[in-house]
C-alpha distance (Angstrom), angle and dihedral (degrees) to the residues before:
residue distance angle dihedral
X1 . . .
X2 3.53 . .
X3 4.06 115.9 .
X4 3.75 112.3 -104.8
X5 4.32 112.1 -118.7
X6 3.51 129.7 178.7
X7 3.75 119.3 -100.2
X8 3.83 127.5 -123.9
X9 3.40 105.6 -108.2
X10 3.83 110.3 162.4
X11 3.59 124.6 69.8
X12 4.27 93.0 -143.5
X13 3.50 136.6 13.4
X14 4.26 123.6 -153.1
X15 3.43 142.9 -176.6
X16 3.77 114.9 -124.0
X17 3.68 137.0 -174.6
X18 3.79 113.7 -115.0
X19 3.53 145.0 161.4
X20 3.93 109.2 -62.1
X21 4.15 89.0 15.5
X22 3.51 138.9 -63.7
X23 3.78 126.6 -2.2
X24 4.20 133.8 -169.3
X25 3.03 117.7 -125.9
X26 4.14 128.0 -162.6
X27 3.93 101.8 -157.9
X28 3.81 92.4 -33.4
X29 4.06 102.5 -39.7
X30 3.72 130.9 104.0
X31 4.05 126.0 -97.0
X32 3.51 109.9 -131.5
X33 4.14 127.7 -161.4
X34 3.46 119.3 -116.4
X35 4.23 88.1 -97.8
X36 3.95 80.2 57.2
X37 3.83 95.2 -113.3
X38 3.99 116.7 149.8
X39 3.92 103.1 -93.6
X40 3.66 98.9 -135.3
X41 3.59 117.4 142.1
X42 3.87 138.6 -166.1
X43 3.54 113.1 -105.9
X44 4.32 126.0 45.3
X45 4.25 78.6 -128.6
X46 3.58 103.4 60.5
X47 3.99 84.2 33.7
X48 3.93 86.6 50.4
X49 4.10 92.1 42.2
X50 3.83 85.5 54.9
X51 3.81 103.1 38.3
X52 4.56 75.8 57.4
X53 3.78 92.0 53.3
X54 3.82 99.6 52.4
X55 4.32 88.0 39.4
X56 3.73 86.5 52.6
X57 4.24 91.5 53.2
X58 4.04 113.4 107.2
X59 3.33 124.9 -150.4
X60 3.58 90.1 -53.0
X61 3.68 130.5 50.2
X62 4.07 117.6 -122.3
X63 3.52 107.7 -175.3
X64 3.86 88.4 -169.5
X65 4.04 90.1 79.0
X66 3.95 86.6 45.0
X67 3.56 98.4 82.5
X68 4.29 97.8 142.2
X69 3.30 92.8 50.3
X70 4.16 97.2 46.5
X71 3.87 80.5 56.7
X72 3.28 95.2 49.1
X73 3.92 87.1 44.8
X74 4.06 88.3 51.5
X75 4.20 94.7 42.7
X76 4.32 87.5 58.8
X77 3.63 104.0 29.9
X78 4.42 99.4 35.2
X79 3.67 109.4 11.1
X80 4.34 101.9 38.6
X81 4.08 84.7 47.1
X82 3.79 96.4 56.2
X83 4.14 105.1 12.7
X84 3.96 96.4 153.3
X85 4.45 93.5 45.2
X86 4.16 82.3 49.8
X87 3.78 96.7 53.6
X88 3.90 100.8 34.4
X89 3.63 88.2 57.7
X90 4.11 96.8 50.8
X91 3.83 87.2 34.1
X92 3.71 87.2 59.9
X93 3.94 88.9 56.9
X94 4.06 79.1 77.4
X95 3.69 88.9 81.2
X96 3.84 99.0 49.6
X97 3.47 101.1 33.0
X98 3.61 121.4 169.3
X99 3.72 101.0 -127.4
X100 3.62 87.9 60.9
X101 3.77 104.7 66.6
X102 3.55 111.4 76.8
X103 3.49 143.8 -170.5
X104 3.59 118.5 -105.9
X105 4.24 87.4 -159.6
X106 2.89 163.9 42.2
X107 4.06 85.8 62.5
X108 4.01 84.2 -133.4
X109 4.08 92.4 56.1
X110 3.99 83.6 47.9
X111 3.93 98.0 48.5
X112 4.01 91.5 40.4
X113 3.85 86.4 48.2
X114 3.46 99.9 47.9
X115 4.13 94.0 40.8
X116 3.82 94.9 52.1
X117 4.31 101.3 31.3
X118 3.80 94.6 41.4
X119 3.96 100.2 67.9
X120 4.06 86.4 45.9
X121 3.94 86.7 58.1
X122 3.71 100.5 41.1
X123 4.01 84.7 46.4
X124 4.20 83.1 58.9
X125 3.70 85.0 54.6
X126 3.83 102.9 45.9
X127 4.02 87.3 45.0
X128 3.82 103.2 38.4
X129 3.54 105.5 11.6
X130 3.62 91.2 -121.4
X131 3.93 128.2 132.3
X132 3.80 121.9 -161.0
X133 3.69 119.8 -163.3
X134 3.78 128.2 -116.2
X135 3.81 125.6 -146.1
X136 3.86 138.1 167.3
X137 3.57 119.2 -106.6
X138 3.81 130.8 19.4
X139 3.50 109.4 -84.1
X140 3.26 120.2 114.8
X141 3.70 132.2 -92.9
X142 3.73 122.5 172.1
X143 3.81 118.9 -122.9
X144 3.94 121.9 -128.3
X145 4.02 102.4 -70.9
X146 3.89 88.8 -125.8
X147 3.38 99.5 47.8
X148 3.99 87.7 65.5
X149 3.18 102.9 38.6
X150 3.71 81.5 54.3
X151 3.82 88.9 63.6
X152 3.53 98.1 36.1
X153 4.04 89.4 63.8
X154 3.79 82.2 62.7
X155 3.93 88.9 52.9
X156 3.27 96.5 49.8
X157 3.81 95.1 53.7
X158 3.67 96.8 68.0
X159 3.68 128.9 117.0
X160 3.91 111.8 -118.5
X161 3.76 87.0 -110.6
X162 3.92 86.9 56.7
X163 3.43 98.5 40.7
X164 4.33 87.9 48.8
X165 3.79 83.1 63.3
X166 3.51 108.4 35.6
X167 3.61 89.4 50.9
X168 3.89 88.4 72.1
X169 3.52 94.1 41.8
X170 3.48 93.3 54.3
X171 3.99 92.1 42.6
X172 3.67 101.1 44.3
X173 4.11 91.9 45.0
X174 3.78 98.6 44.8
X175 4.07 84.4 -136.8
X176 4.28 129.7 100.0
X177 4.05 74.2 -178.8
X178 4.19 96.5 61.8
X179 4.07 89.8 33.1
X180 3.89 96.0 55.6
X181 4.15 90.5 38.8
X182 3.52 84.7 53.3
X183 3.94 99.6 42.2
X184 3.60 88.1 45.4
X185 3.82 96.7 52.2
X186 3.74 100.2 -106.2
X187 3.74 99.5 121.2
X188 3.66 137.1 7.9
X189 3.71 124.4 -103.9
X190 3.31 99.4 -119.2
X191 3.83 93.8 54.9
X192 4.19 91.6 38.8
X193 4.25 75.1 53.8
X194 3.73 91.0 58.2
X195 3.87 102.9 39.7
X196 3.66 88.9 55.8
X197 3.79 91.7 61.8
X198 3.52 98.4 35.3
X199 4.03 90.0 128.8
X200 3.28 94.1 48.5
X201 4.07 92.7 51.7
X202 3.48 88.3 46.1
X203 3.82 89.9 56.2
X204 3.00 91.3 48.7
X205 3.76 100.0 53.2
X206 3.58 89.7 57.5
X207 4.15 107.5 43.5
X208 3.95 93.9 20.8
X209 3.55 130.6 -111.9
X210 3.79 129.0 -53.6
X211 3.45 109.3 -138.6
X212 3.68 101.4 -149.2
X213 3.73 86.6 47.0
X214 4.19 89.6 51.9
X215 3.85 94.0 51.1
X216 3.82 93.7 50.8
X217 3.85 88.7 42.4
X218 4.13 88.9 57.4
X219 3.83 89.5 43.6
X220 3.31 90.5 58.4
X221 4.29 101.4 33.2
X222 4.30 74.1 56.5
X223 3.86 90.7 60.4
X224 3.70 97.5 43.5
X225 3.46 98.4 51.0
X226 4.14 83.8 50.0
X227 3.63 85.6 58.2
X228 3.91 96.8 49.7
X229 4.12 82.8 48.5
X230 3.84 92.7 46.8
X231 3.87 93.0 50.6
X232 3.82 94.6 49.2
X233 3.82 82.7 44.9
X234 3.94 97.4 63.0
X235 3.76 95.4 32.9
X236 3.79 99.3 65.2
């Protein structure tokens, strides 16, 4: 049996101002999410980025090359429905952050680690005043009490839209630290991308890549750096 998919039925699909933002329109009526809620979003971008995924659909709809709009989808219908459950439970990745489990050796892992994850913590200082602790090994250790709850303030004060995205950026990295630096301009996606899997690169470098391992790697590198672009998107 072949799966069921929805058929184009709309000849052109437009952003439009409304009340509350920016709704998409498919020849003049409303998108709704799959909970049936008004998809109307906060920014004419994301709007815009949204309005190009549904004009780009054939004959048949793929959701898989809808990615803005299943966001969008998630921010309304997940995140806006339980806003303070979302961001206690990335806030609490402050206190076992990835950049603060180390390696204790190879003395190459612990150089690289320490050259490349340092300047992401010190830039949590300079910007929030807080300072999470490093260790070696992967136990955990709990970080000072007010030095998350410090972050978590900064959590909590997304938009739905935000927090939609920054959930994944903070899930696929391991790291509040690299999500907020990269929400908040101080390094590039694509860089954040490859300081959260600086062990496995290193790995790889010396036994060689796994090529099962690579292609899930990119999948995923592909849906962070949608996140990064989805967050800029509904904060303009």
């Amino acid at each position: 049996m072949s799966e069921w998919a929805m058929k184009r039925f709309w000849k052109e699909a437009l952003a439009e101002p409304c009340e509350g933002g920016f709704a998409i329109k498919l020849d003049g009526r409303g998108v709704k999410t799959p909970a049936k809620t008004p998809l109307v979003v906060p920014t004419e971008g994301l709007a815009e980025a949204i309005a190009y995924e549904w004009q780009a659909q054939g004959e048949k709809v793929n959701p898989a090359e809808m990615p803005f709009t299943r966001t969008s989808n998630s921010a309304l219908d997940k995140v806006a429905t339980q806003h303070a459950e979302v961001a206690d439970m990335l806030a609490a990745y402050g206190d076992s952050d990835l950049l603060c489990y180390r390696a204790d050796h190879p003395e190459e892992l612990v150089t690289r680690q320490s050259e490349r994850w340092d300047p992401m913590l010190d830039w949590l200082l300079e910007t929030y005043g807080t300072r999470l602790t490093t260790q070696a090994g992967v136990i955990h250790q709990p970080q000072d009490p007010l030095a998350v709850a410090a972050l978590a303030r900064e959590v909590h004060a997304q938009s739905p839209f935000q927090l939609a995205a920054f959930h994944d950026l903070v899930a696929m990295s391991g790291s509040l630290v690299l999500a907020l630096a990269v929400t908040r301009g101080a390094v590039d996606a694509e860089a954040a991308w490859h300081l959260s899997r600086l062990d496995e690169e290193w790995q790889e470098e010396q036994w060689g890549p796994d090529e099962e391992a690579t292609a899930i790697a990119e999948r995923k590198r592909g849906e962070f750096l949608h996140a990064a672009r989805f967050y800029a998107l509904a904060s303009a």
